[in-house]
KOLDOVEX-344982 format. One record per atom (N, C-alpha, C, CB): residue in one letter; x, y, z. Coordinates in steps of 0.05 Angstrom, whole numbers, padded with zeros to 5 digits, always signed. Glycine has a CB too. Example, Ala and Ser with C-alpha at 12.3 -4.5 7.8 and 13.67 -1.06 7.14 Angstrom:
BEGIN
A+00264-00114+00156;A+00246-00090+00156;A+00264-00066+00156;A+00226-00089+00181;S+00257-00045+00142;S+00273-00021+00143;S+00258+00001+00157;S+00282-00012+00114;
REM end
This chain:
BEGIN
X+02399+03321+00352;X+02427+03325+00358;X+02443+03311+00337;X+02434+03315+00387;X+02464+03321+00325;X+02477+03315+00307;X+02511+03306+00320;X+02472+03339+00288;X+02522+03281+00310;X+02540+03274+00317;X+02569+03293+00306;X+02535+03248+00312;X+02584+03301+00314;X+02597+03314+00297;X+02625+03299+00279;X+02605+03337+00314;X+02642+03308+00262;X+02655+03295+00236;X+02678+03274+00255;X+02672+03321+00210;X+02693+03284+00276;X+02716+03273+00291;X+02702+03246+00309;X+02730+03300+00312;X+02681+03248+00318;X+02651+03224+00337;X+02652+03206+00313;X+02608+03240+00345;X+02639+03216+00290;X+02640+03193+00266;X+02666+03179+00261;X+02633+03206+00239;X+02684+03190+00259;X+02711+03176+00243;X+02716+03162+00268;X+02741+03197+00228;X+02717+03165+00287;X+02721+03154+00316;X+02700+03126+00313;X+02711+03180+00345;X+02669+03128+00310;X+02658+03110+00304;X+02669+03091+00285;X+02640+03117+00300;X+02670+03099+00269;X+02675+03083+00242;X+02706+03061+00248;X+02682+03111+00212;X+02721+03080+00257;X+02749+03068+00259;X+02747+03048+00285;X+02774+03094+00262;X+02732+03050+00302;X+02735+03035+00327;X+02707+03025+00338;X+02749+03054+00349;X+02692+03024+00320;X+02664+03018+00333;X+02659+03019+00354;X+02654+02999+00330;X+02648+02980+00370;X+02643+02978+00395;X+02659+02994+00415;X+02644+02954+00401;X+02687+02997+00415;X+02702+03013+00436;X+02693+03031+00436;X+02726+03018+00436;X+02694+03056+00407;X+02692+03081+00415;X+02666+03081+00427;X+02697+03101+00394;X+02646+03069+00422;X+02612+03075+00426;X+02615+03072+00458;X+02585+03048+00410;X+02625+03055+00467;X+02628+03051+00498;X+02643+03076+00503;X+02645+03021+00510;X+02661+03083+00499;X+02673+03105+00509;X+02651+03137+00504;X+02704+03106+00492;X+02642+03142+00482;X+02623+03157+00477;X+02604+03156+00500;X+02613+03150+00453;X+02594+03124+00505;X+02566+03126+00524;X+02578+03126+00553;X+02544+03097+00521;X+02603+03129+00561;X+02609+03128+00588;X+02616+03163+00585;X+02636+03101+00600;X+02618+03178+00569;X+02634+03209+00566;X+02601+03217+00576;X+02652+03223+00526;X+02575+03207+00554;X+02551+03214+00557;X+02528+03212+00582;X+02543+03204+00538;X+02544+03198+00596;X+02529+03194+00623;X+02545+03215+00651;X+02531+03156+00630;X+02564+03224+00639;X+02585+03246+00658;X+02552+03274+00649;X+02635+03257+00635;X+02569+03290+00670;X+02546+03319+00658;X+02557+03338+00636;X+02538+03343+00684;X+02570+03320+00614;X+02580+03330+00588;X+02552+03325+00570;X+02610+03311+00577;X+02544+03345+00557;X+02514+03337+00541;X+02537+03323+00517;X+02485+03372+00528;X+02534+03294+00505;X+02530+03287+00488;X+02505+03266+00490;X+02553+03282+00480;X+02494+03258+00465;X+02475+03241+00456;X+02489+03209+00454;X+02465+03253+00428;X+02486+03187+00465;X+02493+03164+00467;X+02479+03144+00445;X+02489+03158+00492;X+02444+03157+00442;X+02431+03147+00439;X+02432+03148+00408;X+02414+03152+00455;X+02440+03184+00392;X+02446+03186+00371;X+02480+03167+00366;X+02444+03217+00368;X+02500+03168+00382;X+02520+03153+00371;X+02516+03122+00365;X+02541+03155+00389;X+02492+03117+00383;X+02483+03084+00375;X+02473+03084+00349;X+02459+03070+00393;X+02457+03092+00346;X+02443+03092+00322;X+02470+03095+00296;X+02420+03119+00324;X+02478+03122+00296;X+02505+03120+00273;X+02518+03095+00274;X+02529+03141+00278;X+02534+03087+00299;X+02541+03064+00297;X+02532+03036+00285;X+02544+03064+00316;X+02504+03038+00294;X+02488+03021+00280;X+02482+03016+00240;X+02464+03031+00293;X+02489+03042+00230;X+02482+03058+00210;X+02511+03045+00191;X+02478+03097+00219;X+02526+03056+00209;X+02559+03050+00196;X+02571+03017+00198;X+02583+03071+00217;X+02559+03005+00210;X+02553+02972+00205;X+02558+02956+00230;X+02574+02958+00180;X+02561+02971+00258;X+02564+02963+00276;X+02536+02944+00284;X+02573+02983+00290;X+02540+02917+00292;X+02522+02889+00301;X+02496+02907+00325;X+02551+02858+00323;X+02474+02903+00322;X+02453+02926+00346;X+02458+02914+00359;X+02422+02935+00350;X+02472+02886+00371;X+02470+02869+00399;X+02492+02887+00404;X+02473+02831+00402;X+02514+02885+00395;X+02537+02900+00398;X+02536+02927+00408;X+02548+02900+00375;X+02517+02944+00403;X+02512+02967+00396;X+02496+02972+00422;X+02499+02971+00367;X+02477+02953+00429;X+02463+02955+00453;X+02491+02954+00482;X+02437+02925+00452;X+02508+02933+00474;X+02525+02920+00497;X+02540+02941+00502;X+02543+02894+00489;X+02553+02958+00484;X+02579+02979+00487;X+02560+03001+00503;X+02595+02993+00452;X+02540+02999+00493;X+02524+03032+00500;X+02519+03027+00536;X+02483+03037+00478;X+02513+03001+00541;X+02504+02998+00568;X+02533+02986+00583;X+02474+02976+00569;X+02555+02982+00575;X+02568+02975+00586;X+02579+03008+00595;X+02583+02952+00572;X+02589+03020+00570;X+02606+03054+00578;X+02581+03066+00601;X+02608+03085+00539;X+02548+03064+00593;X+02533+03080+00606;X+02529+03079+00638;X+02512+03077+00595;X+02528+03046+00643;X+02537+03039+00673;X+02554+03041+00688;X+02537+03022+00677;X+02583+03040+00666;X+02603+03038+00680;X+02609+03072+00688;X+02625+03020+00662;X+02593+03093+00681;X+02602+03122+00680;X+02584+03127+00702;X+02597+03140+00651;X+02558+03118+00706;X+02531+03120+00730;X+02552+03111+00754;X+02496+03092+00725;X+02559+03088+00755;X+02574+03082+00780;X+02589+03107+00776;X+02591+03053+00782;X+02612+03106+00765;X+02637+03130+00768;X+02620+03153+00782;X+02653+03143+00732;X+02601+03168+00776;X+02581+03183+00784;X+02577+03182+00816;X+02557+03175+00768;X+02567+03159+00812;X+02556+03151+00844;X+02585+03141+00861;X+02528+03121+00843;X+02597+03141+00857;X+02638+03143+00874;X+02635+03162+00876;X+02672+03137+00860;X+02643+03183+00855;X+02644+03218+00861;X+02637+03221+00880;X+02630+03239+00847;X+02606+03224+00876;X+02581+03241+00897;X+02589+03225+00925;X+02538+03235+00887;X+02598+03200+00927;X+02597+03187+00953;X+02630+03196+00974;X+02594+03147+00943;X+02641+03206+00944;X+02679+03205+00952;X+02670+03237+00968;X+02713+03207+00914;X+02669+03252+00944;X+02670+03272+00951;X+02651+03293+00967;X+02675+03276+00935;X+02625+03278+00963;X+02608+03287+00982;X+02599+03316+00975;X+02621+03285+01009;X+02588+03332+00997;X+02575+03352+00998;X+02587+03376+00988;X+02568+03355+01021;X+02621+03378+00976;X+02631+03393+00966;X+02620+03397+00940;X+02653+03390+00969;X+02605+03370+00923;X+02593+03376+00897;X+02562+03390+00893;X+02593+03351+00883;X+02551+03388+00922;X+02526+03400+00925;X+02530+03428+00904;X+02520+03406+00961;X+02542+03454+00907;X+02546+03471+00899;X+02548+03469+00868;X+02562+03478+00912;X+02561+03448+00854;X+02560+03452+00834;X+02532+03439+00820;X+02585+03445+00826;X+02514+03414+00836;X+02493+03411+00827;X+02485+03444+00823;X+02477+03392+00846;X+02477+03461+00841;X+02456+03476+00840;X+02463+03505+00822;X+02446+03480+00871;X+02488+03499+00803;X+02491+03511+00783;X+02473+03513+00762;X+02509+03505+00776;X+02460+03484+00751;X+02439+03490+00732;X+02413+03478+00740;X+02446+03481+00705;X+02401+03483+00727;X+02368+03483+00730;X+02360+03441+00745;X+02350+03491+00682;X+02383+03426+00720;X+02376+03403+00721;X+02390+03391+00741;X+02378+03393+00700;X+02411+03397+00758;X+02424+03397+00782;X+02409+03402+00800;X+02443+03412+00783;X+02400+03423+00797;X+02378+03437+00826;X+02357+03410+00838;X+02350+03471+00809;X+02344+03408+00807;X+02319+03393+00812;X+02335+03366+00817;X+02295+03393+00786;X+02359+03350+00808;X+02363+03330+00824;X+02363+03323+00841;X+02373+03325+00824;X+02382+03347+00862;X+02393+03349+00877;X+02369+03358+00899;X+02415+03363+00869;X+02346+03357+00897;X+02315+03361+00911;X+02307+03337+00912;X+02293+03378+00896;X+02307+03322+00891;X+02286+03303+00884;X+02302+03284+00904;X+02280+03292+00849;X+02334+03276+00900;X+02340+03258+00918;X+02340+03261+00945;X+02360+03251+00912;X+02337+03287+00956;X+02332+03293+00986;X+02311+03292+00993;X+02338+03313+00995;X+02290+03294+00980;X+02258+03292+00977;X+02254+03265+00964;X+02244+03318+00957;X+02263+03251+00946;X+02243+03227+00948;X+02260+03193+00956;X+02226+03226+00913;X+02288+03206+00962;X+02312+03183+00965;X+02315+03169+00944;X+02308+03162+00986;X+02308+03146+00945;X+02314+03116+00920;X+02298+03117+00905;X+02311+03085+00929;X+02267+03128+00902;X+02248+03134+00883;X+02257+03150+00864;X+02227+03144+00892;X+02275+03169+00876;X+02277+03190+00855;X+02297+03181+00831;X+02287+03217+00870;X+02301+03147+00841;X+02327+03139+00814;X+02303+03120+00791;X+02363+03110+00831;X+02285+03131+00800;X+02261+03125+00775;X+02269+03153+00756;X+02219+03127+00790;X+02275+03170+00761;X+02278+03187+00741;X+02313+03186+00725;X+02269+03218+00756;X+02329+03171+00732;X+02351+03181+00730;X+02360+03163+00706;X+02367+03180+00756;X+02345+03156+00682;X+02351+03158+00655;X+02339+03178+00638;X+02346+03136+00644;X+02328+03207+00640;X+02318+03217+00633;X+02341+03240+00625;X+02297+03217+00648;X+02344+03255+00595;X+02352+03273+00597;X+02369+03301+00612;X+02340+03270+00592;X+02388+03310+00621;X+02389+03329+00634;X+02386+03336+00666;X+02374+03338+00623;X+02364+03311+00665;X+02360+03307+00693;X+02370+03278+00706;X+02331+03310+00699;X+02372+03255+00691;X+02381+03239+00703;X+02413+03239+00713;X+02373+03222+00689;X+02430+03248+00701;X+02452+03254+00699;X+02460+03247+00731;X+02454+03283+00686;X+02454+03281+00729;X+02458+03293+00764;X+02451+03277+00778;X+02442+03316+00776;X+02421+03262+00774;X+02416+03243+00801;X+02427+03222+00807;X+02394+03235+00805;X+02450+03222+00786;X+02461+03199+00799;X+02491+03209+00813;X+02466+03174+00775;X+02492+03232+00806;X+02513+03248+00826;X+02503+03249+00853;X+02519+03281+00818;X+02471+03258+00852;X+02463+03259+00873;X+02465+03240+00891;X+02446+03264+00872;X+02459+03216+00888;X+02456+03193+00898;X+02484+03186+00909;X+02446+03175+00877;X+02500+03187+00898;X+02528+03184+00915;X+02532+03207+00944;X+02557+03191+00890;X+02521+03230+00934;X+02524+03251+00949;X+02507+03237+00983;X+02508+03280+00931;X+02483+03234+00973;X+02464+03228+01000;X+02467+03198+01006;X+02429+03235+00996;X+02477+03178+00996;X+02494+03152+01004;X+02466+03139+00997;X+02510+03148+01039;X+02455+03137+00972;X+02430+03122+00972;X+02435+03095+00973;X+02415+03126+00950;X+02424+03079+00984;X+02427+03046+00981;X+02443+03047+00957;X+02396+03026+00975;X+02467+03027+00958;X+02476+03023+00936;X+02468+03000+00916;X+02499+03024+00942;X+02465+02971+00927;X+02445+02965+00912;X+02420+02970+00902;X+02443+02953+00916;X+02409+02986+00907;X+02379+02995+00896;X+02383+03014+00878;X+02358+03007+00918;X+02412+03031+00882;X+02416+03046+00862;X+02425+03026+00832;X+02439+03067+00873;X+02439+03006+00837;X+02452+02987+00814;X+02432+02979+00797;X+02466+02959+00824;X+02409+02963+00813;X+02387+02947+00805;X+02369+02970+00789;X+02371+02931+00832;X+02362+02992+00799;X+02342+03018+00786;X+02354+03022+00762;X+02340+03049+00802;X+02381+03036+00774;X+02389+03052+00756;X+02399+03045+00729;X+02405+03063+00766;X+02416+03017+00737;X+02427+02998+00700;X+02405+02987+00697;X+02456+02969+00696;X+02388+02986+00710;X+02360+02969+00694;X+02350+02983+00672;X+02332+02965+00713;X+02340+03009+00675;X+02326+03034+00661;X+02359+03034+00640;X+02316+03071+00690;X+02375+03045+00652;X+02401+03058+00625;X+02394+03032+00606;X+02448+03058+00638;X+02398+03008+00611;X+02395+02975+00592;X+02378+02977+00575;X+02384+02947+00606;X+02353+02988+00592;X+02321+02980+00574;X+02330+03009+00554;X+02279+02985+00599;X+02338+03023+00565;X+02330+03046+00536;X+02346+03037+00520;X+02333+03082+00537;X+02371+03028+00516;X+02379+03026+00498;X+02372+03004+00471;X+02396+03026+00508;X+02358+02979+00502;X+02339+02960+00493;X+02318+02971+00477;X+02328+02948+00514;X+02305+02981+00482;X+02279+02988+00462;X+02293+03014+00436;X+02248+03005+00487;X+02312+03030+00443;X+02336+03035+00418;X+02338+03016+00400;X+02365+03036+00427;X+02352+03000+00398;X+02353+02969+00392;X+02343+02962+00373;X+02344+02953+00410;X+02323+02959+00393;X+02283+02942+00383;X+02275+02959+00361;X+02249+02946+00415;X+02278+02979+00361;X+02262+02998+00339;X+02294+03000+00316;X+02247+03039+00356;X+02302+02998+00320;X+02339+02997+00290;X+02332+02973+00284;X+02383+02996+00302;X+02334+02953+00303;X+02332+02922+00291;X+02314+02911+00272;X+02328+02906+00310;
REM end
């Protein structure tokens, strides 16, 4: 995935902010890449501690926003989970496996939703905090680990 020219100058001109804002836009069910804006960021001279901190600060702070939605609004978003493929299967896995299923919810496409989901079916909310920013942290952590 390629960052596009307006994401860069945005990087460049505002680093840590924009990257947090990037990684909180990238954890909504908008497909951008967080993981590619770290890295540029990284590239364009932004600090990787830095780079790790913005990414997991926007990425958590957007998972919660996620998990408010699904909890505010409830079963009216069911419908729009089961618009795409990676909605569907969220929106299963958390009725079928509850709090386990936030083992999957840094994953591509699919994690997204499950954390929509999770607001939707009122999963523990701490168990969702502890799972879920644990996993978003580490990937960016081992991101990081391999730039650094």
């Amino acid at each position: 995935m390629e960052l596009s020219p307006w994401m860069l100058e945005l990087l460049q001109q505002y680093g840590f902010w924009a990257l947090l804002a990037i990684s909180f836009v990238a954890a909504t069910i908008i497909p951008l890449s967080s993981e590619v804006a770290m890295v540029a960021s990284i590239v364009l001279g932004l600090n990787c501690i830095e780079a790790v901190t913005a990414c997991s600060i926007g990425n958590c702070a957007a998972v919660s926003f996620n998990y408010g939605m699904g909890a505010l609004i409830g079963k009216s978003l069911l419908p729009k989970l089961a618009k795409s493929k990676g909605g569907r299967k969220a929106r299963d896995w958390v009725q079928k496996y509850g709090v386990y299923s936030l083992w999957l919810s840094w994953t591509p496409i699919f994690g997204d939703p499950i954390t929509i989901a999770a607001g939707v079916f009122k999963l523990n909310l701490l168990k969702y905090i502890i799972i879920v920013f644990s996993l978003r942290i580490f990937r960016y952590a081992i991101v990081g680990i391999f730039l650094g």
